[in-house]
N, C-alpha and C positions, 0 to 999 in steps of 0.2 A: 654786634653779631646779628645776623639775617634770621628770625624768626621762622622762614621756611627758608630749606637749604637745599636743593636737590639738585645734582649732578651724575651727569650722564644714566639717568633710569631706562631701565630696560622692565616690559613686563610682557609675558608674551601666556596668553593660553594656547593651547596646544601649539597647532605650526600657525596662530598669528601672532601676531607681534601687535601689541595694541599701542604701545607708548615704544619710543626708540630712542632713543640717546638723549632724555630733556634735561634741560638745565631750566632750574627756573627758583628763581630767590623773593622773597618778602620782606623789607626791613620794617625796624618799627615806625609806628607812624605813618606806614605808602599804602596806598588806596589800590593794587596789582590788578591789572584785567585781564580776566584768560579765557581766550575766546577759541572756535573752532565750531562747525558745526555737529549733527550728531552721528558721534561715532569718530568724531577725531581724536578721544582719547581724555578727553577733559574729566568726566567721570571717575575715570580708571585712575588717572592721579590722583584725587582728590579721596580717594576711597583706600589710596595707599599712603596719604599722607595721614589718615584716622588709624591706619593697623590693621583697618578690612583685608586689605591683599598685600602681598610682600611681591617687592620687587625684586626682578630673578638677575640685573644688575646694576651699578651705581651704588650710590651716596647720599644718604637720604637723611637728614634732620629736621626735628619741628621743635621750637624751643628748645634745641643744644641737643635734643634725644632721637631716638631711632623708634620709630612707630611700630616696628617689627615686634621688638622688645620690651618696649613702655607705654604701648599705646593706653591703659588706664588713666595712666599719672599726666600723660598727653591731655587726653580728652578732658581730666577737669581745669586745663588751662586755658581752653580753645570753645567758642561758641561755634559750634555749627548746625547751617539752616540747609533742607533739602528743596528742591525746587516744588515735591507734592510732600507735604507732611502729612505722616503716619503717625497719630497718637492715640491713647489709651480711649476710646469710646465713649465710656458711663464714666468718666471722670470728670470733673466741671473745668472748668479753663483755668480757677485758681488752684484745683487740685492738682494739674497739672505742671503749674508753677511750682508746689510745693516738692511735688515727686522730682522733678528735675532740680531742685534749689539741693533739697537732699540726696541725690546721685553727686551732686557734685563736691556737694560737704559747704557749699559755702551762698550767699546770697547778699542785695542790695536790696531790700523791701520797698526803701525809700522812691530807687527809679524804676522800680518795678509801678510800684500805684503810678510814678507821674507818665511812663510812653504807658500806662493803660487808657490815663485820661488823655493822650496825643493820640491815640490810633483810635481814640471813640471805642472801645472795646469791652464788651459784657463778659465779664471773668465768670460770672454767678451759670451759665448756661454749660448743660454737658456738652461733651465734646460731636457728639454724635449730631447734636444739631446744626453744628457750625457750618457755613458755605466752606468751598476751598480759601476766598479772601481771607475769611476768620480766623481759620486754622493755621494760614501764613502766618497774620497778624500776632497770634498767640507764640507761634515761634520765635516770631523776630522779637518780642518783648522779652523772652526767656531769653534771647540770646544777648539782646544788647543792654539788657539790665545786669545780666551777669558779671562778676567780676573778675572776667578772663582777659588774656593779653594777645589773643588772636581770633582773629572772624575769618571762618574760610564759608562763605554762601553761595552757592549753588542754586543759577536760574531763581534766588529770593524773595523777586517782585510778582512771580506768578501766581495768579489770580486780583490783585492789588490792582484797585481804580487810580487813576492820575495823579487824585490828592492825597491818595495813603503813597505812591511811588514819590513823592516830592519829600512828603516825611521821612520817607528811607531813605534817600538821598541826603537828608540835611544829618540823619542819625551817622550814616556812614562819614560827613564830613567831620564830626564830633567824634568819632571812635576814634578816627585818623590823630586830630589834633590833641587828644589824651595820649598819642603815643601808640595804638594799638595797631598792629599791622591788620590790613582786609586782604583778602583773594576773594576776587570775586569773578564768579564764572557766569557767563549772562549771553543771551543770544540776542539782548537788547541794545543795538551800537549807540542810541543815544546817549545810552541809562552810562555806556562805558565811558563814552566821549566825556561826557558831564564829571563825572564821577574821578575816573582813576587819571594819575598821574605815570602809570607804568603799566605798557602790556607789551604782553606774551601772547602770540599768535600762533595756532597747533595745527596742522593739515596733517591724517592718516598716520595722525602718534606722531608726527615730528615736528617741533620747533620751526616756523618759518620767520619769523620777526619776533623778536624781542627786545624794546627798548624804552625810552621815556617818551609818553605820548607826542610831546611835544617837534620829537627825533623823528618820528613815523609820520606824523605830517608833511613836514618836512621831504619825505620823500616821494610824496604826489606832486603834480603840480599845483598851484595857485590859481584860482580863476580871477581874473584880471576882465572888469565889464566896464565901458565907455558908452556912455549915454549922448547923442545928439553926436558923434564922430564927425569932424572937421573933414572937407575933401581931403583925400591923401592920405590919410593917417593910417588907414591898412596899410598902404604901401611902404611907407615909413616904419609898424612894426614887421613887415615882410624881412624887409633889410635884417633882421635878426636871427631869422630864419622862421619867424611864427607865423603860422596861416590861422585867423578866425577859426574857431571852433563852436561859433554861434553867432546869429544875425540877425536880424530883423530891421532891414534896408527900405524897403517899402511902408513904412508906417509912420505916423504921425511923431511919435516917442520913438525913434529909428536907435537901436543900440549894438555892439559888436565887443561879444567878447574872444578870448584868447584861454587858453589853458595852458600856461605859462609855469616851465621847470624852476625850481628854489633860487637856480645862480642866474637865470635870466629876470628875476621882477625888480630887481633895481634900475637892468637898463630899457626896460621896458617903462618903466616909472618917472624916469628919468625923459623918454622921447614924451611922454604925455604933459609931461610940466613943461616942458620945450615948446611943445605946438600950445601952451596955455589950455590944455583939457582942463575941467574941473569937477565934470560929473563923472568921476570914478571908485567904483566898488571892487576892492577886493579881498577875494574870501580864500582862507586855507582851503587847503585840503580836509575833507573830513574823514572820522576811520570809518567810513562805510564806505566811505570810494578805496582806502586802502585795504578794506576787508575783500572789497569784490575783486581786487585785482589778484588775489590768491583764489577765488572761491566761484568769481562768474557769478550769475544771477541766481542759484539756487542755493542760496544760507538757509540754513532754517533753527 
């Protein structure tokens, strides 16, 4: 059973319509990436998937339940991190831990001290002192110590330097592998590329792409690069119908690539072990070139 279950949601304040018809699921164990920029609606699901906002139509389950209904009994199932955390002030960071361990009824002490000691993290200071980094930092320990069966993280790595981002990255891959479904909503396409195994792509509340990352590559092309090109060998992949989409003819190191569709890199691979090419590099498509091809230059 799909951990997050949502079918055809509709939410609309007054006459907008902020989410339209999405479907979008979590099983256990999948790393989910949900991406969109701001004000595609990412937000708004994720705050109807907590019981914050009721959706005005669809089908909507988080752990077998209706958020509408049970969102209490929801939330002490479910870790979640906001992109800016808002916590108690004059509390210290393990006070913190404690009020959240006791909201929930339940706690792991054990992995709690050890991502205190992975994140380098001073529990003993109040909250009020903390950078925004810290204040993540403290979140994410309350969330991935917890002994819930779903992470839904929202924008999580924000304020997080490289080396604490590497950590959250290896945590998420460790929730995954205990079985725990993640959504994660992030406006960072590497963090997602790296990370998930499944996304969900959302333009102005609707659904554009939904599939296994691997699928969505898949529907870019290929960048296909020949280093030192043999005379003739444009010509040769011309015949296929590709024209270069990169050059550099005059130089010492002279290379020529191709940006070459999924059912053409076999026989394009194919002409270059024929002419005996051998310096050849090819790289997927990444979701950032899939991301802009919905989005143009202005993600944010």
């Amino acid at each position: 059973m799909n951990q997050i279950d949502v079918r055809g949601m509709i939410k609309r304040f007054g006459s907008l319509i902020a989410v339209d018809r999405l479907d979008l699921a979590v099983s256990p164990g999948q790393v989910h990436g949900f991406l969109g920029p701001n004000g595609a609606g990412k937000s708004t699901t994720i705050r109807t998937l907590l019981g914050l906002y009721h959706a005005d139509a669809g089908s909507i389950t988080v752990l077998g339940a209706d958020p509408a209904r049970e969102a209490s009994t929801i939330n002490r199932r479910i870790s979640y991190v906001a992109g800016d955390v808002v916590l108690w002030p004059n509390l210290t960071g393990a006070e913190v831990l404690d009020a959240l361990a006791g909201l929930r009824g339940a706690r792991r002490p054990d992995v709690e001290a050890d991502l205190i000691g992975r994140f380098d993290f001073d529990p003993d200071k109040r909250v009020r002192t903390y950078s925004k980094g810290n204040r993540q930092k403290l979140a994410l320990i309350a969330a991935f110590a917890a002994p819930t069966e779903l992470l839904i993280l929202d924008e999580p790595t924000s304020g997080l330097d490289p080396l604490m981002e590497r950590l959250f990255g290896s945590l998420v891959s460790e929730a995954a592998a205990d079985g725990r479904g993640v959504l994660l909503s992030s406006h960072i396409l590497a963090e997602v590329d790296r990370l998930c195994d499944y996304v969900t792509i959302i333009k102005d509340g609707r659904q554009v792409e939904s599939a296994p990352l691997s699928a969505l590559r898949h529907l870019s092309a290929t960048t296909i690069r020949v280093g030192s090109p043999p005379p003739g060998l444009v010509d040769d992949i011309a015949t296929l119908g590709l024209s270069p989409s990169e050059s550099v003819s005059d130089a010492a190191d002279a290379e020529v690539g191709w940006a070459v569709p999924r059912g053409e890199v076999p026989h394009v691979l194919g002409v270059l072990s024929a002419r005996g090419v051998t310096d050849v590099t090819c790289t997927p498509a990444s979701l950032e070139e899939l991301f802009l091809r919905h989005y143009g230059t202005g993600v944010t």
